[in-house]
PDB file with SEQRES, HELIX, SHEET and CRYST1 records, atoms N, CA, C and O in Angstrom:
SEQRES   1 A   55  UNK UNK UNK UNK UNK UNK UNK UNK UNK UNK UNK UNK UNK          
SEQRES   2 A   55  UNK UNK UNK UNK UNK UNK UNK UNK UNK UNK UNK UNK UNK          
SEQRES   3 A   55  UNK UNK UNK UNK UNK UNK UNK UNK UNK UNK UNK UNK UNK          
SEQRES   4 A   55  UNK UNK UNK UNK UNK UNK UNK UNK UNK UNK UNK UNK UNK          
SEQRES   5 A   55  UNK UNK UNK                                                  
HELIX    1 AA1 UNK A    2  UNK A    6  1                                   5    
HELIX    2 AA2 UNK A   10  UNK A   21  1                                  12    
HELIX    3 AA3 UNK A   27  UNK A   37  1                                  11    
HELIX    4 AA4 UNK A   49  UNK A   53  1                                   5    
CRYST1    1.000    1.000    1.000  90.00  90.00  90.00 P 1           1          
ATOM      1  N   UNK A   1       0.811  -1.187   0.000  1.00  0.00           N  
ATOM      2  CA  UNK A   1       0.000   0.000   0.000  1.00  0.00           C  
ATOM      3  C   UNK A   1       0.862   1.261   0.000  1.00  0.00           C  
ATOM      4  O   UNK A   1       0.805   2.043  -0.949  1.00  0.00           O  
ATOM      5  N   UNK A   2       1.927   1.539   1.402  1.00  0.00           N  
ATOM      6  CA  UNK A   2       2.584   2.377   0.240  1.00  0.00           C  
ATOM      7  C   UNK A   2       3.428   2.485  -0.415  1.00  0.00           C  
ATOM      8  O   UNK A   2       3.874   3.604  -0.667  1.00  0.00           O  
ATOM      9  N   UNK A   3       4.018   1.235  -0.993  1.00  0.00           N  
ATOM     10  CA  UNK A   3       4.663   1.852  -2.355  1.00  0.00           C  
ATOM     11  C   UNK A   3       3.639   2.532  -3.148  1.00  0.00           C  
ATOM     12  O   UNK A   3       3.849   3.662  -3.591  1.00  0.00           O  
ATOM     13  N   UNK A   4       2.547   1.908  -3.349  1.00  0.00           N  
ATOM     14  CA  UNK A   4       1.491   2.220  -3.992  1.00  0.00           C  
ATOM     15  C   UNK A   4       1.294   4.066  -4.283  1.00  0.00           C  
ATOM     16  O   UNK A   4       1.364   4.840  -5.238  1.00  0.00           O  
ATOM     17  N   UNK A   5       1.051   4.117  -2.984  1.00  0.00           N  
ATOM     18  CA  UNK A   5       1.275   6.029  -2.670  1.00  0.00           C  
ATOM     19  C   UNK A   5       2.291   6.505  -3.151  1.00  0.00           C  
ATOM     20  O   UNK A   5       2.330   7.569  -3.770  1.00  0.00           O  
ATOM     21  N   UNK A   6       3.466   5.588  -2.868  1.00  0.00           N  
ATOM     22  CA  UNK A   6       4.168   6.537  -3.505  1.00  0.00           C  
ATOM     23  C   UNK A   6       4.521   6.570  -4.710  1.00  0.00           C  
ATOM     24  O   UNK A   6       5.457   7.275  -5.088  1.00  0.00           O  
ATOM     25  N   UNK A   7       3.834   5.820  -5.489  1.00  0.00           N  
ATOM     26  CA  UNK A   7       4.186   5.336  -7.224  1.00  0.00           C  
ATOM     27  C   UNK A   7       5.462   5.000  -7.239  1.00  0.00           C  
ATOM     28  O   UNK A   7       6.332   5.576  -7.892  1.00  0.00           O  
ATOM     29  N   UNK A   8       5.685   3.629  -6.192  1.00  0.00           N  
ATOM     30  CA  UNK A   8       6.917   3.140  -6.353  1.00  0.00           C  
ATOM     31  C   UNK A   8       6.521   1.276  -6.065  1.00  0.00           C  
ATOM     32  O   UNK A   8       5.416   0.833  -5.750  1.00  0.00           O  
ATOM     33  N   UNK A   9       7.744   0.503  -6.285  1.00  0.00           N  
ATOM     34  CA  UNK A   9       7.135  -0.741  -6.305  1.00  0.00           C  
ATOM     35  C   UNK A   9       8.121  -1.059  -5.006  1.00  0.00           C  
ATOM     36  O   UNK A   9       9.194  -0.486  -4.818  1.00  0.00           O  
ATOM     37  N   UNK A  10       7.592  -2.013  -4.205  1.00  0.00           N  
ATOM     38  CA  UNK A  10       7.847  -2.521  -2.685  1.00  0.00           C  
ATOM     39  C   UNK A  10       9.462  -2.805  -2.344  1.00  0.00           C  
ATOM     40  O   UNK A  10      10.159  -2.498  -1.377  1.00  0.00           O  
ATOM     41  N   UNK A  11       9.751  -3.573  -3.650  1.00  0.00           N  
ATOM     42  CA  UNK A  11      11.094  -4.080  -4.306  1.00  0.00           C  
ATOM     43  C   UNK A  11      12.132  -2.666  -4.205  1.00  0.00           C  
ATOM     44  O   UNK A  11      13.083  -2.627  -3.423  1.00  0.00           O  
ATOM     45  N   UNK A  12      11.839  -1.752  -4.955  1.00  0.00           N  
ATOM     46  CA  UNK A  12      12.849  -0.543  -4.912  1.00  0.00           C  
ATOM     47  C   UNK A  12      12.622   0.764  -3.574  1.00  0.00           C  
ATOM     48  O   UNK A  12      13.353   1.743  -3.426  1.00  0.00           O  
ATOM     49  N   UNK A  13      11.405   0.405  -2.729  1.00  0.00           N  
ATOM     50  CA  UNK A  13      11.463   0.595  -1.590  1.00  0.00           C  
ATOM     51  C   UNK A  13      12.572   0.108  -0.284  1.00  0.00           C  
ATOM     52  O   UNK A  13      13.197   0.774   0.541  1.00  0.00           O  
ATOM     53  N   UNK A  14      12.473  -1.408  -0.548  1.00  0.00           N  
ATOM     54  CA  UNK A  14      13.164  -2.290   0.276  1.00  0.00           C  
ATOM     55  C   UNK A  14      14.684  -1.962  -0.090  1.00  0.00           C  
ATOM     56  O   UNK A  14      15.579  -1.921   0.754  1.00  0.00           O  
ATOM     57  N   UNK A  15      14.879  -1.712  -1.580  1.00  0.00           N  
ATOM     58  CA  UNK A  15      15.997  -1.361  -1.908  1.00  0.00           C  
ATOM     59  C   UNK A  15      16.929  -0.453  -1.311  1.00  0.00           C  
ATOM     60  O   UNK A  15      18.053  -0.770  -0.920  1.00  0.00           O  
ATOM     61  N   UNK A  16      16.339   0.870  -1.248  1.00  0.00           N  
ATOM     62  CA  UNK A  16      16.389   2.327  -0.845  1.00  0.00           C  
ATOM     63  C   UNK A  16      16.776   2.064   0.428  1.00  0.00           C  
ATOM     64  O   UNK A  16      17.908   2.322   0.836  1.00  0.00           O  
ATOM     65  N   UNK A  17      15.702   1.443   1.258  1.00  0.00           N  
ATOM     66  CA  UNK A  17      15.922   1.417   2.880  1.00  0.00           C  
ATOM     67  C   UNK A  17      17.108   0.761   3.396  1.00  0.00           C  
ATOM     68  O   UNK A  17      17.687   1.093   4.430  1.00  0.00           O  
ATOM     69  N   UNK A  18      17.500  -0.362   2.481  1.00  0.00           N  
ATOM     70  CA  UNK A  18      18.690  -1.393   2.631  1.00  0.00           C  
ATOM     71  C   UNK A  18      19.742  -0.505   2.476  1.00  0.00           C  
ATOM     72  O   UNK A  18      20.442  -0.257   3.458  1.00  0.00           O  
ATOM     73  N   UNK A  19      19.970   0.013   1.412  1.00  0.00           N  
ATOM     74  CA  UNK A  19      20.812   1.010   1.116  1.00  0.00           C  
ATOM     75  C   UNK A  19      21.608   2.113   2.365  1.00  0.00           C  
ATOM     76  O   UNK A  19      22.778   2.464   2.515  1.00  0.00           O  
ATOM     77  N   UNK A  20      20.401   2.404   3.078  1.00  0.00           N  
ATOM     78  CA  UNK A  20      20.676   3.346   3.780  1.00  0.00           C  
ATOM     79  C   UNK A  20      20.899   2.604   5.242  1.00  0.00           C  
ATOM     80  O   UNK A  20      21.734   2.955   6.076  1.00  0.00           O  
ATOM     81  N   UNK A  21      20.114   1.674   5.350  1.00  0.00           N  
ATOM     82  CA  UNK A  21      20.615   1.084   6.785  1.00  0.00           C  
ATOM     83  C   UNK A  21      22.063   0.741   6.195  1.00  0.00           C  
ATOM     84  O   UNK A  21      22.932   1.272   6.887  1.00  0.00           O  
ATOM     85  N   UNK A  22      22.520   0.091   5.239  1.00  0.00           N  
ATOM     86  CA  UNK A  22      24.084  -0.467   5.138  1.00  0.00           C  
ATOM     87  C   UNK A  22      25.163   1.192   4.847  1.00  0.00           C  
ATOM     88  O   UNK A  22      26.365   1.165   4.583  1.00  0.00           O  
ATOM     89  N   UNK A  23      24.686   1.918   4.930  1.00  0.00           N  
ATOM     90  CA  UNK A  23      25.597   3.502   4.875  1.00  0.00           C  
ATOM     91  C   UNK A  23      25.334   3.694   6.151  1.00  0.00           C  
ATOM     92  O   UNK A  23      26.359   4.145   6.661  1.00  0.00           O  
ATOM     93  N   UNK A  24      24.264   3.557   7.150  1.00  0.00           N  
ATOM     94  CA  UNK A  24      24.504   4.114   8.927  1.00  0.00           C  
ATOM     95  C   UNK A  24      25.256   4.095   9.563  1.00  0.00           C  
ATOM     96  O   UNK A  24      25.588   3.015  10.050  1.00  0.00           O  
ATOM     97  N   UNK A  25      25.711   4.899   9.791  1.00  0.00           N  
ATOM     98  CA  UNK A  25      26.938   4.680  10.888  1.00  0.00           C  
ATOM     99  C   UNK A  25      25.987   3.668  12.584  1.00  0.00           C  
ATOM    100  O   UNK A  25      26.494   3.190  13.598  1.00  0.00           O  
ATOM    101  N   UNK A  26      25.044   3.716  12.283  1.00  0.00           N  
ATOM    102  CA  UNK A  26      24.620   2.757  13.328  1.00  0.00           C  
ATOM    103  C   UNK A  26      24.097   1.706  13.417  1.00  0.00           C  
ATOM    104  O   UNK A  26      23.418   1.241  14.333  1.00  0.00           O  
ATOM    105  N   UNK A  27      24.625   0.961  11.716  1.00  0.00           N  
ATOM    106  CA  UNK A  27      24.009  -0.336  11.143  1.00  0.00           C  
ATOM    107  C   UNK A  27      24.042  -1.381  12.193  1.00  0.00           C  
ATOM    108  O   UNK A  27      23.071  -2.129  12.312  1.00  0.00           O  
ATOM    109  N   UNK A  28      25.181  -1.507  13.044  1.00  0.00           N  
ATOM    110  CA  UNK A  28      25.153  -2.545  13.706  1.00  0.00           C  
ATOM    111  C   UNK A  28      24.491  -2.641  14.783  1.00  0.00           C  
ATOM    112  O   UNK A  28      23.962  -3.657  15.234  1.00  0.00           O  
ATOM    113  N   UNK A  29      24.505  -1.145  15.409  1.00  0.00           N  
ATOM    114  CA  UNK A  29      23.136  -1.517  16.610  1.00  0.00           C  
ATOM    115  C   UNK A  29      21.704  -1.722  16.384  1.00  0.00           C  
ATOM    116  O   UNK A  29      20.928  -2.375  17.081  1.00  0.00           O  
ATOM    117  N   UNK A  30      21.402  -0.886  15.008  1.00  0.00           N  
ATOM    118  CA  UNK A  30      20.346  -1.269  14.412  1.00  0.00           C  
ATOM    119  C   UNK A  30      19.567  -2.784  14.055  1.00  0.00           C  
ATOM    120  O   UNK A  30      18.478  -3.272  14.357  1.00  0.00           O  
ATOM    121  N   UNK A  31      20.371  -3.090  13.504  1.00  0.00           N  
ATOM    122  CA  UNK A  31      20.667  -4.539  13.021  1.00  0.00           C  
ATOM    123  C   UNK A  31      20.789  -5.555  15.077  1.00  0.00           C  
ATOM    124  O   UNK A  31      20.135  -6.529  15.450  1.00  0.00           O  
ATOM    125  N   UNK A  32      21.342  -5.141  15.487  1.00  0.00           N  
ATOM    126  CA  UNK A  32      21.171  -5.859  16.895  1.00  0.00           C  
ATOM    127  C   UNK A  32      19.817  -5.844  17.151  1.00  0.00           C  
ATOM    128  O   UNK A  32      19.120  -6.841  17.339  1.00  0.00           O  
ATOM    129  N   UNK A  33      19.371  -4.415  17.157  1.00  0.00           N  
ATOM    130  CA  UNK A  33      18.073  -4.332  17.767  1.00  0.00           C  
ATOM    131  C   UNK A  33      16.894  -4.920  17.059  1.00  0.00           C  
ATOM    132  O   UNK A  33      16.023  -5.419  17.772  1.00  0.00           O  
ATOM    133  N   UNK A  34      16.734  -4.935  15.734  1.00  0.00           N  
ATOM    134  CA  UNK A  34      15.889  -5.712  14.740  1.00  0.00           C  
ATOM    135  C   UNK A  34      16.225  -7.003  15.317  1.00  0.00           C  
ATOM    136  O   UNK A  34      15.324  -7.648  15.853  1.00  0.00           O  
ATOM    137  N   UNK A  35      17.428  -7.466  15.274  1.00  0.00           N  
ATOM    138  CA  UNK A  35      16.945  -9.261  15.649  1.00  0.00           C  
ATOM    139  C   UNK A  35      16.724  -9.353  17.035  1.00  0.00           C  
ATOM    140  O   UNK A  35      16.158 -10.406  17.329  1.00  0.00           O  
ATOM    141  N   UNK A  36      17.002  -8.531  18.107  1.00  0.00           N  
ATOM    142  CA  UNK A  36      16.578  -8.886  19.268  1.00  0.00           C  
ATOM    143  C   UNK A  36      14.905  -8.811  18.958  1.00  0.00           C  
ATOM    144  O   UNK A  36      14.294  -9.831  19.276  1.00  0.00           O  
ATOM    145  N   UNK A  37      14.048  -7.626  18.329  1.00  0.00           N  
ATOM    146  CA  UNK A  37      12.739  -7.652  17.963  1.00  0.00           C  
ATOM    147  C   UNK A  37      12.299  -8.808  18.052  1.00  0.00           C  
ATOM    148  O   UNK A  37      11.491  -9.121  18.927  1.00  0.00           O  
ATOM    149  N   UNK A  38      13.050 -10.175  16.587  1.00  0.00           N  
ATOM    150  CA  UNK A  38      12.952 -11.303  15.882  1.00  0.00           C  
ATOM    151  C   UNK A  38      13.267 -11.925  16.664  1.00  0.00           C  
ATOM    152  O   UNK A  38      13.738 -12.946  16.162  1.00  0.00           O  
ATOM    153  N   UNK A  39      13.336 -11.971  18.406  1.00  0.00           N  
ATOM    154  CA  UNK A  39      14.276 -13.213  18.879  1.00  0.00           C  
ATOM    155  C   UNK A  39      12.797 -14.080  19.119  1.00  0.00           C  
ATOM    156  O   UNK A  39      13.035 -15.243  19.447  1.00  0.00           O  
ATOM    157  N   UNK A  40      11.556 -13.813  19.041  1.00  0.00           N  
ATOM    158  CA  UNK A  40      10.673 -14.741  19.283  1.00  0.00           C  
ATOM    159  C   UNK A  40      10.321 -15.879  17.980  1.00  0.00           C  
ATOM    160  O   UNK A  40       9.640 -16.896  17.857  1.00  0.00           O  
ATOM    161  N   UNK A  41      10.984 -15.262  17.343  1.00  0.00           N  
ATOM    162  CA  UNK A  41      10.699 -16.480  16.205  1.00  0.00           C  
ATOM    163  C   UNK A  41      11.705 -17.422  16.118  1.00  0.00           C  
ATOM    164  O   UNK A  41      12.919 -17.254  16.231  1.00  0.00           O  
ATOM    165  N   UNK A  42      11.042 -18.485  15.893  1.00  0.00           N  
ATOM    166  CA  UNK A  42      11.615 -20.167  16.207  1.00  0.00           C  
ATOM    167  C   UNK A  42      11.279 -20.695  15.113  1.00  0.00           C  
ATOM    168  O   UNK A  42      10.672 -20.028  14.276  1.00  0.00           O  
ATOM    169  N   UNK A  43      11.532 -21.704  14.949  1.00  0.00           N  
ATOM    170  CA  UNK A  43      11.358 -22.827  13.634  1.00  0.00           C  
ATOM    171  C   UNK A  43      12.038 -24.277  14.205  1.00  0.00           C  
ATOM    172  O   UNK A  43      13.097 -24.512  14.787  1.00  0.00           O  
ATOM    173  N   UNK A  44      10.856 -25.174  13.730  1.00  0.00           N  
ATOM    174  CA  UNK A  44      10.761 -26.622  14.296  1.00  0.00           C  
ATOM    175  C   UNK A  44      11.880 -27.330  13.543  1.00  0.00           C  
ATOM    176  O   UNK A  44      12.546 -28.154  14.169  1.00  0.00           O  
ATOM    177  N   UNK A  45      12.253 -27.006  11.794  1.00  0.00           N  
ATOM    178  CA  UNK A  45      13.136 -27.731  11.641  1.00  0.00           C  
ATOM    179  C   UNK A  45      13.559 -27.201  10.203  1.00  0.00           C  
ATOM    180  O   UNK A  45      12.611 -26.664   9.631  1.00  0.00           O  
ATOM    181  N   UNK A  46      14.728 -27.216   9.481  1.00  0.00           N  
ATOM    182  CA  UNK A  46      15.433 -26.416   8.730  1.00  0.00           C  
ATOM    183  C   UNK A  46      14.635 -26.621   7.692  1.00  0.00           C  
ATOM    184  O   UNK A  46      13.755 -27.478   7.613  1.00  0.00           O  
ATOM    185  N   UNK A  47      14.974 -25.746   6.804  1.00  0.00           N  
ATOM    186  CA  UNK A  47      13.795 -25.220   5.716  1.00  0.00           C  
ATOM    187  C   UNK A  47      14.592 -25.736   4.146  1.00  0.00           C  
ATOM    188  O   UNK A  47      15.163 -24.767   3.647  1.00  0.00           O  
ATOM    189  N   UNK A  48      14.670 -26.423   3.694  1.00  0.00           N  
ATOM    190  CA  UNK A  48      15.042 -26.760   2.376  1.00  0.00           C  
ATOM    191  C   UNK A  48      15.241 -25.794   1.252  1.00  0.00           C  
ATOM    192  O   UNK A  48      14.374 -24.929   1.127  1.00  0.00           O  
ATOM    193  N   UNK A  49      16.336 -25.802   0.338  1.00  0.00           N  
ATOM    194  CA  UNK A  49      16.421 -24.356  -0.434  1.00  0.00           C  
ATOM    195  C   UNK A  49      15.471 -24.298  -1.316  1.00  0.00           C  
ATOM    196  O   UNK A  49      15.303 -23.141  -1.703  1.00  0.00           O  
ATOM    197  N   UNK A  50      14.702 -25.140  -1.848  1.00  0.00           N  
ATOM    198  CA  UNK A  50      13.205 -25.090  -2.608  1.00  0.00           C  
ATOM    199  C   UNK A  50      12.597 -24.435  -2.313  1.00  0.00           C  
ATOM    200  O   UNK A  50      12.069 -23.535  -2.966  1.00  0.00           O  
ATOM    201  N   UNK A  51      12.417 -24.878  -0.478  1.00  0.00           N  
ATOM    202  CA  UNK A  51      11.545 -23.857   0.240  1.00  0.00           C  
ATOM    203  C   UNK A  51      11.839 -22.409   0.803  1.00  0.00           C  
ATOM    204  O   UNK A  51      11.047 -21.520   1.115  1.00  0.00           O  
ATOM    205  N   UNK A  52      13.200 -22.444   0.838  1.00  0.00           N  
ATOM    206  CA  UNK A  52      13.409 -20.772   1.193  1.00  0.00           C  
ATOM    207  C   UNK A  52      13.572 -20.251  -0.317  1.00  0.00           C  
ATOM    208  O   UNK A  52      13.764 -19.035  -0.314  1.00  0.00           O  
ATOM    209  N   UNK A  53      13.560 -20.627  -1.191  1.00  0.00           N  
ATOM    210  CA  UNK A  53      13.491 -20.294  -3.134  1.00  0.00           C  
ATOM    211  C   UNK A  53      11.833 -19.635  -3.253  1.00  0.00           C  
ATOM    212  O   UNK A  53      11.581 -18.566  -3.809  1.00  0.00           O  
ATOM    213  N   UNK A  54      11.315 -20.088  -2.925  1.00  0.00           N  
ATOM    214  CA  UNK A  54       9.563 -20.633  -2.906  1.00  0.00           C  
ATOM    215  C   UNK A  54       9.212 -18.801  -2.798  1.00  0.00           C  
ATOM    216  O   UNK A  54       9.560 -18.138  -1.821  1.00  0.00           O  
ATOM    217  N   UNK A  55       8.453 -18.197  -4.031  1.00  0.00           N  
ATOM    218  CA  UNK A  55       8.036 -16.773  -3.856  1.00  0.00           C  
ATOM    219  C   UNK A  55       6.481 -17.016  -3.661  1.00  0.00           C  
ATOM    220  O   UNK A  55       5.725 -16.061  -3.477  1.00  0.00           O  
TER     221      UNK A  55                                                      
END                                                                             
């Protein structure tokens, strides 16, 4: 939705943002703090590259 707004596609959004978190001078605490966010997610058992391929 908004790429949408912004007449842009999600892909060169994600792009942009990547971009700029990897130029931060505070990528790495950033990046700490995002996976501490992610520390509740678990997985029962490894995911096959088919399945992490799989769009």
């Amino acid at each position: 939705m908004k790429a949408q707004k912004l007449n842009s596609s999600l892909n060169k959004l994600f792009r942009n943002w990547l971009e700029g978190f990897v130029n931060s001078e505070k990528s790495e605490e950033e990046f700490e703090e995002i996976m501490a966010k992610l520390d509740y997610v678990k997985f029962d058992r490894k995911f096959s590259r088919e399945e992490m391929n799989e769009r």
